[in-house]
MARLUMTI-297922 format. One record per residue (C-alpha): residue number from 1; y, x, z. Coordinates in steps of 0.5 Angstrom, whole numbers, m for minus. Each point is the difference from the previous one (the first is absolute). Layout:
<vexkes>
> NUM,Y,X,Z
...
</vexkes>
This chain:
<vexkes>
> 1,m109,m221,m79
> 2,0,3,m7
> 3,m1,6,m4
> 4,3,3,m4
> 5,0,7,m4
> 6,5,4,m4
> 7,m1,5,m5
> 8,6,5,m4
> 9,m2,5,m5
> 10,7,4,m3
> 11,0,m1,m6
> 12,m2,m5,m6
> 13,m5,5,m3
> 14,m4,1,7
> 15,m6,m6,1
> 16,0,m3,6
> 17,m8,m2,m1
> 18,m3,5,6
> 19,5,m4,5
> 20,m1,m8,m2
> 21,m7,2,0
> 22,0,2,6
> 23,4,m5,3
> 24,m4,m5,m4
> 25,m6,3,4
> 26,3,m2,6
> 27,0,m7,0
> 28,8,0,m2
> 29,1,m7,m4
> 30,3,4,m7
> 31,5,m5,0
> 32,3,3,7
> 33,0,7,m3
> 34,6,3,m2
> 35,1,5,m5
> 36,7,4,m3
> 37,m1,5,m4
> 38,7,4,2
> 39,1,6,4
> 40,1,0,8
> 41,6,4,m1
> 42,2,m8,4
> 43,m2,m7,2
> 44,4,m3,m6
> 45,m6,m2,m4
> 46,m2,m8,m2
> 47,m7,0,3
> 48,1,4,6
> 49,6,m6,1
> 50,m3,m5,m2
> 51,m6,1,5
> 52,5,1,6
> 53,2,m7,m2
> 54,m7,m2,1
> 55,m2,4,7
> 56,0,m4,5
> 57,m2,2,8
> 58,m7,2,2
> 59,m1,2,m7
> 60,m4,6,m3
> 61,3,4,m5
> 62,m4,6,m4
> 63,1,7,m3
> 64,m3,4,m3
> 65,3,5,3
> 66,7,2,3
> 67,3,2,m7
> 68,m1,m6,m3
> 69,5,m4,5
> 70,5,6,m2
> 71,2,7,m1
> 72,6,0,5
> 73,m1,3,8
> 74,6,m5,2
> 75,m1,m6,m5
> 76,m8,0,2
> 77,4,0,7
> 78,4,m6,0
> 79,m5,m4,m5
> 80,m6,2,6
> 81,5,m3,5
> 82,1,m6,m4
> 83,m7,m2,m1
> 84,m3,1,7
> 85,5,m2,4
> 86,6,m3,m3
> 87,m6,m5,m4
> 88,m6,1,4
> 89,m5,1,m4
> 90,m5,5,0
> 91,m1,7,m4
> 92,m7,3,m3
> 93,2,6,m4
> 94,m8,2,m3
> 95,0,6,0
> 96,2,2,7
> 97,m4,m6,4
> 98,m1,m1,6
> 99,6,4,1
> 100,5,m4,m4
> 101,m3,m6,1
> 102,5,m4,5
> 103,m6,m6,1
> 104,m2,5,5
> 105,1,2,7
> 106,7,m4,1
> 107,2,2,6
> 108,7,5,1
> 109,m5,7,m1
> 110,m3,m3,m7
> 111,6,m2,m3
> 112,3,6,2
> 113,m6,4,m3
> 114,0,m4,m6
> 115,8,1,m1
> 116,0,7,2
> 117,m5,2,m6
> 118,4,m4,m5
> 119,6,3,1
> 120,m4,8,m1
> 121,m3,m4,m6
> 122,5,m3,m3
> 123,4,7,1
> 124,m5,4,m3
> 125,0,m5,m7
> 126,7,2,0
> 127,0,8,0
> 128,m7,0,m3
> 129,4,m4,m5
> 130,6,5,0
> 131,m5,5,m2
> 132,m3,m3,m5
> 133,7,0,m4
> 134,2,7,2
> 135,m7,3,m3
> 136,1,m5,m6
> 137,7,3,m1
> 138,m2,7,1
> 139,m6,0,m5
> 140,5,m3,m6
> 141,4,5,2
> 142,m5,5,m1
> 143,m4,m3,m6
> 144,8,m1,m3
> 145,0,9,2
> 146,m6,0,m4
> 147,2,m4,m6
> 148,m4,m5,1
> 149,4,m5,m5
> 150,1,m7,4
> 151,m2,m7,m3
> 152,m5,3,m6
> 153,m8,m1,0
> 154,m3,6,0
> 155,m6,0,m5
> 156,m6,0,5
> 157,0,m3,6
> 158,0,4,7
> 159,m7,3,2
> 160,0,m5,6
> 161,4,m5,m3
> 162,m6,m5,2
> 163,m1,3,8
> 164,8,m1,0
> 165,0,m8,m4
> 166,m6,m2,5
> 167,3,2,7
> 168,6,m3,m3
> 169,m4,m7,m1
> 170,m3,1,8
> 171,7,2,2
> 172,m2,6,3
> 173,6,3,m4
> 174,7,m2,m2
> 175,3,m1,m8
> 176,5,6,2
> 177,m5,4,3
> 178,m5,0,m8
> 179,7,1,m3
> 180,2,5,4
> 181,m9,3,m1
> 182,1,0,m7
> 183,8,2,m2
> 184,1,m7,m3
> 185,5,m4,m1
> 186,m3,m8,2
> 187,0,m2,m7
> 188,m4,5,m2
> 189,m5,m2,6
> 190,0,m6,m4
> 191,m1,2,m6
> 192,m6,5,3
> 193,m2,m6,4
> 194,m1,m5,m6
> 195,m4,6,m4
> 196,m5,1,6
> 197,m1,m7,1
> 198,m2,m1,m8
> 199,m5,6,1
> 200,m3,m2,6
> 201,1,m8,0
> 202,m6,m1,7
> 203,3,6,3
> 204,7,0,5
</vexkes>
């Protein structure tokens, strides 16, 4: 029986250095770690396939946390389905062990357990998300009522701009989040993001 570790960050710009790290950590060969950087709006993503190409019966897949196998309620559904029962391996979501780890308590009351708090997690990536966009297009609205002038750099950088850049590098805070924080466009933040870099290059 193989293990196997999936990893998935947005966009090109984020890193994918803390979940490697941690699968590395776990034994996981790196050749049986797969990695897209692409949204979890759905499943079409060449490693996430190439992987279930590979994945065989009694197997173990890792995440890192339920997000990382997608964004969608009914999406992670269905793919949930698919790898546990349709394939047969198992399922270790790390931040949610034991309680999302399908290694354990293999009778009908485990299994239901496992399915039911992946169902209400799943659900709540998917509203989590809804608000996120909400809150991202509320706060342009906003800037844009304050003159806020989208796609140019301000001269200074915002005064928690380095608080911002490393919960963003942790992942505790998502692109759309700092953008919407600071009234700036995404190449702004950029711009922003490369300037701070250059005065802080051991920092974030």
């Amino acid at each position: 029986m193989n293990s196997w570790a999936y990893v998935r960050v947005s966009s090109q710009e984020q890193r994918l250095d803390r979940q490697l790290d941690t699968m590395e950590k776990l034994g996981i060969p790196k050749e049986h770690i797969f990695f897209d950087k692409a949204s979890g709006k759905d499943f079409n993503r060449p490693a996430y396939q190439a992987m279930l190409r590979r994945v065989k019966k009694g197997d173990t897949i890792f995440l890192s946390s339920l997000d990382r196998l997608g964004r969608s309620y009914k999406e992670i559904q269905n793919q949930w389905r698919i790898l546990t029962k349709d394939i047969g391996v198992d399922i270790v979501v790390l931040d949610q062990a034991p309680l999302l780890d399908t290694r354990i308590h293999k009778d009908l009351m485990g299994t239901f357990i496992a399915d039911l708090i992946m169902s209400l997690l799943s659900l709540f990536s998917e509203t989590e998300r809804g608000a996120i966009l909400r809150r991202q297009a509320e706060g342009i609205a906003a800037a844009k009522a304050r003159g806020v002038r989208f796609g140019r750099p301000c001269a200074e950088l915002p005064a928690n701009f380095g608080d911002l850049v490393a919960k963003w590098d942790s992942g505790a805070l998502y692109l759309e989040e700092i953008l919407v924080q600071c009234g700036v466009s995404r190449s702004t933040f950029y711009k922003y993001l490369a300037q701070y870099r250059l005065m802080h290059p051991g920092g974030a």
